[in-house]
N, C-alpha and C positions, 0 to 999 in steps of 0.2 A: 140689641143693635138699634132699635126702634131710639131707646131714649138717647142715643148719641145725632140725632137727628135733629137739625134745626129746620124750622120754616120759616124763610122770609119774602116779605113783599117786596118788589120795589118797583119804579119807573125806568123805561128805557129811552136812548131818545131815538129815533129814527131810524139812526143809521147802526147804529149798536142793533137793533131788532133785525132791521135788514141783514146785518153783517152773519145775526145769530142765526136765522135761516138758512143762511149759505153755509157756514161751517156745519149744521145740523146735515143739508142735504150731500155734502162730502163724506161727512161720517157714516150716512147711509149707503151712499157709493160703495163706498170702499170697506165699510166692517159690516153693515148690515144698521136695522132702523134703532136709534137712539133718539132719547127725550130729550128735550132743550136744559132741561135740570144735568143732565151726564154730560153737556157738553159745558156748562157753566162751572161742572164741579171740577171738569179735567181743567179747565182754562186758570181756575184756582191756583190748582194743583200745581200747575207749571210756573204760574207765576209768582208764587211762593218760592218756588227752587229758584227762581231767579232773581228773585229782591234777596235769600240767601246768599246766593254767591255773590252778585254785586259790591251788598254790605259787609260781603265776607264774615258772618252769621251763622253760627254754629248750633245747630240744636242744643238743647241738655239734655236730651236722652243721649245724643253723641257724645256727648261731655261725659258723662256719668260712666259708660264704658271703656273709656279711655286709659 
């Protein structure tokens, strides 16, 4: 599982940091304490499903079972 793992760097600007603080202290709220890395990866996660459907974007693993 390790080597499925990327690490990256990057810049945030301000308000993106701010923003990530407060969706962090929500998610604490409400599920219990989470890393700023779980909430970056869920925020992915969603927005992947949603440039999918948008472009109406089909996996090919979906493809493949078809």
């Amino acid at each position: 599982m390790a080597q499925d793992r990327k690490q990256i760097a990057f810049y945030m600007t301000q308000r993106s940091a701010e923003e990530l603080d407060k969706i962090q202290d929500i998610f604490e709220e409400k599920e219990g304490k989470v890393t700023k890395a779980y909430v970056l990866n869920q925020a992915i996660y969603h927005y992947y499903d949603y440039i999918k459907e948008y472009y109406d974007i089909v996996d090919e693993d979906l493809q493949k079972k078809d």
